[in-house]
N, C-alpha and C positions, 0 to 999 in steps of 0.2 A: 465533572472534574472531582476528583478526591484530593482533599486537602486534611484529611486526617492520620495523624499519626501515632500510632497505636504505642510505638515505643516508646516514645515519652513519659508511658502511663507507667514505667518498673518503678515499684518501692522496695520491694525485699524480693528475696530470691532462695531459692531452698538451701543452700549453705549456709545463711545469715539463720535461717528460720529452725535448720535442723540445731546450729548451734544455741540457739538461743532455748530450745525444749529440753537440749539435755543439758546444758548449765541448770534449767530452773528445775530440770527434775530431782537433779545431785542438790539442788539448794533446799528445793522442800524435803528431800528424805534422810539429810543431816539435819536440818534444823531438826524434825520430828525426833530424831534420834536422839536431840539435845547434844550435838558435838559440837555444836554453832549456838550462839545467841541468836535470838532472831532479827536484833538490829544489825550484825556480821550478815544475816542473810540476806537484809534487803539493800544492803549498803552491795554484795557478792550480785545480786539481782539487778542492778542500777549499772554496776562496771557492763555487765552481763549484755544490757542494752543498749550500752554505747556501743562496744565491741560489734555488737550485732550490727547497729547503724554504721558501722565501718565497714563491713563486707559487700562488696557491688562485685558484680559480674557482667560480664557485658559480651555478648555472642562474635560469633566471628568475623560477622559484616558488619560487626557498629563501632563506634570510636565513641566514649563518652566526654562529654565538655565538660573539664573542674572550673569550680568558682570558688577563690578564695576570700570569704569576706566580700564577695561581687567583683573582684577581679580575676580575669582570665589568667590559670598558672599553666594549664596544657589540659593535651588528651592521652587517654588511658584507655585500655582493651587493647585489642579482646582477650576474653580470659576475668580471671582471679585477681582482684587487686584492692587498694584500701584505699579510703580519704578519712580527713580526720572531722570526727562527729560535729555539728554545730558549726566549726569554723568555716568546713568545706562541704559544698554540694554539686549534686549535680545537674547541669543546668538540663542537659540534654542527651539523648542519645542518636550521634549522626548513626543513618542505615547509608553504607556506602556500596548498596548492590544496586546495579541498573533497574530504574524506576519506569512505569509506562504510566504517561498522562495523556488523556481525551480531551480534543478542544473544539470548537466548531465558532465558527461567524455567520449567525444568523441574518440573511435579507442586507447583505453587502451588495453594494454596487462595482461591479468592475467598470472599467476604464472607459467601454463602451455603454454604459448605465442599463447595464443587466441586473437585476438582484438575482442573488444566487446562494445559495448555502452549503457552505462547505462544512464536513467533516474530514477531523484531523487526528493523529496520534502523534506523540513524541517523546523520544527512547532517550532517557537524563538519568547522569549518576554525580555523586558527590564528591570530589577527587579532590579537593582538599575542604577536611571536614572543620578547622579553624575558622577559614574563608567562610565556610556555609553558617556556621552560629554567630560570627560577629559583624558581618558586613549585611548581612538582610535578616529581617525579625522572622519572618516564616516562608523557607526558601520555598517550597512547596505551593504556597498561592502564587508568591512571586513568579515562579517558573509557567505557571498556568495564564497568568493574565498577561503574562510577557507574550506568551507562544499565539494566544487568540489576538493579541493587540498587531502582533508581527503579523498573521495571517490576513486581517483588515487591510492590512495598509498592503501586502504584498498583490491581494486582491481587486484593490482599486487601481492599481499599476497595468493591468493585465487587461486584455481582452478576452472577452467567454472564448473564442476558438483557443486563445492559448491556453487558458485553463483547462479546455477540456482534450487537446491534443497533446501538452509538452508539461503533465504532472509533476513527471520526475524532475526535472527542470526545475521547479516552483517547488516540490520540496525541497530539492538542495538547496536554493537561493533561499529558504525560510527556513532551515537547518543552521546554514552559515550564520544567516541576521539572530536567530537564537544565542549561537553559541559568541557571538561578540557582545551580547548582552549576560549572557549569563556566569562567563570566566570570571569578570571580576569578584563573584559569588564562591568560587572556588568548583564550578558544577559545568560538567559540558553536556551538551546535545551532541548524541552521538546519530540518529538518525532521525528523520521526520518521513512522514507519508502521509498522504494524501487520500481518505476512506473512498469518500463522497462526494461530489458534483451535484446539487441535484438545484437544477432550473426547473420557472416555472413551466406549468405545464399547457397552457396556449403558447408560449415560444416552442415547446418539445414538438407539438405537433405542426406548427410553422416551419421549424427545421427539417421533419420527418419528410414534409411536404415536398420543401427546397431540396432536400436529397432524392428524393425519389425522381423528380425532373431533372436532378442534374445525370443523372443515371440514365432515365429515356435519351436526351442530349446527347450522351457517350455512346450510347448504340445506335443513334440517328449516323452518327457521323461515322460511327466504326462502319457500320452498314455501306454508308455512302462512299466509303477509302475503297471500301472490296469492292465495288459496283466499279468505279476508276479502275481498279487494278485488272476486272475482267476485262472491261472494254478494252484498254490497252492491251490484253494479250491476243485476242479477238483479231485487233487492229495487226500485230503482227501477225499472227496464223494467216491474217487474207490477202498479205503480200505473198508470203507463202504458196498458196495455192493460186495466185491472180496470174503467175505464166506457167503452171503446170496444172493442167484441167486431168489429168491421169491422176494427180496425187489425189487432186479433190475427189475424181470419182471413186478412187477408193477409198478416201475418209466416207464421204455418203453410203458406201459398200460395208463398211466396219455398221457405222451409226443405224441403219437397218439391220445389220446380224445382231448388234447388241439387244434392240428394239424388240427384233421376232423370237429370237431364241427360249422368250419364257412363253408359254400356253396361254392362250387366250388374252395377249396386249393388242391393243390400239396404238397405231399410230398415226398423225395427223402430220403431213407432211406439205409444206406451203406448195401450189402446182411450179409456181418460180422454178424450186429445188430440182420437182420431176423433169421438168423440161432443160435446166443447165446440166444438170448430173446423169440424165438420164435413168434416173432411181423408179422410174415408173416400170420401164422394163425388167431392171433388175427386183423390184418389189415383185413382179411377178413371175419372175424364174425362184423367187425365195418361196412365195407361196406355194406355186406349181411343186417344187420340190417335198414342202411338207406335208403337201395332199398328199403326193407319191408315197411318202412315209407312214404314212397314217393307213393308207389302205393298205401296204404290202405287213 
């Protein structure tokens, strides 16, 4: 988690700083000259640094927060603009560009008392930047320990299957619960996702286990539906043929040509077959033929 904010650290800025060198250059090279006393110069040199501590700039994505005497008067930028030295300062600089913060819930239990650790990201910007400097001291931790506290609780809601099949799901519901915590802050969460899953790993290989049997399972059975499905066609084909012994003899007449047709097959034909079909005779006018073939 980063909770550091770099912007907050502006003091001066190259307009304050380039003003402030050539004021004190024009002061030291009249005073030298004797056109100025040198108490005009240092008195010219003091305006010099007020002026200077008046000059802020503030980039295009920042909004800065005035404090007048410790009371909030508004915000100022982007751009060029003054407060007045001593009276007023700056509290802060809001950055009101979409932020990415990392969060994770280490050895959570889910619902079914899994521990499990999750990896998290989540997409927050500052949309109203009043909201962000006066209702929370540092929105930034806020938003991080908000996000891992929501992620706990949404984790112990859940079962490891849900978590590990319906993410998207479990980001959006931990999206939502972010951003009704974090509106009244003036900042929404605009997207959550979900990096990482990662359970232990004697459960990985217990599941790995239980998956791979539920798989054998599904091809016991697929297997055994087509085994069903032959016999039933089987069972019709032998009505079929059960009052026409001509069709049969010529399915048996097909099931030998297909049989003989390639060079050197075997076929093993129960004698049942030879004697209803009469395939003995015919097996031997097939062969008797392919002799003839081979010698002519």
């Amino acid at each position: 988690m980063e909770f550091y904010d770099k912007s907050n650290e502006k003091t001066l800025n190259s307009i304050s700083v380039a003003f402030f060198l050539t004021v004190l250059s024009l002061d030291v090279l009249v005073t030298v000259l004797e056109f100025i006393s040198i108490y005009v110069g240092v008195i010219i040199l003091i305006v010099a640094a007020l002026i200077t501590a008046s000059i802020k700039v503030a980039d295009q994505w920042e909004k800065a927060v005035i404090l007048r005497m410790g009371k909030f008067i508004g915000l100022k930028g982007p751009g060029l603009f003054f407060i007045i030295p001593i009276i007023e300062r700056i509290y802060k600089y809001i950055d009101q560009r979409v932020r990415v913060t990392d969060f994770k819930a280490e050895e959570t239990l889910t619902r079914d008392t899994v521990p499990v650790n999750v990896d998290a990201v989540v997409y927050w910007m500052v949309w109203d930047a009043e909201k962000a400097a006066l209702e929370v001291k540092d929105y930034m931790i806020a938003v991080a320990y908000i996000a891992q506290t929501a992620l706990r609780d949404i984790i112990g809601k859940h079962d490891l299957a849900d978590l590990l099949q319906n993410r998207e799901k479990i980001a959006e519901a931990l999206q939502i619960t972010l951003d009704e915590h974090t509106n009244p802050w003036g900042i929404t969460c605009q997207t959550v996702g979900i990096k990482d899953i990662v359970i232990p790993s004697a459960l990985a290989d217990a599941m790995s286990k239980q998956a791979q049997a539920e798989r054998e399972r599904q091809a016991r059975i697929i297997l055994g539906t087509a085994e069903t499905e032959i016999s039933t066609k089987f069972a019709e084909a032998s009505k079929q043929y059960e009052n026409n012994p001509v069709a049969l003899q010529l399915r048996g007449m097909n099931m030998l040509f297909e049989g003989l047709k390639e060079k050197g097959s075997l076929i093993i034909v129960p004698s049942s077959a030879l004697e209803s079909m009469n395939l003995g005779a015919i097996g031997g006018l097939s062969a008797l033929a392919k002799s003839n073939e081979a010698k002519a």
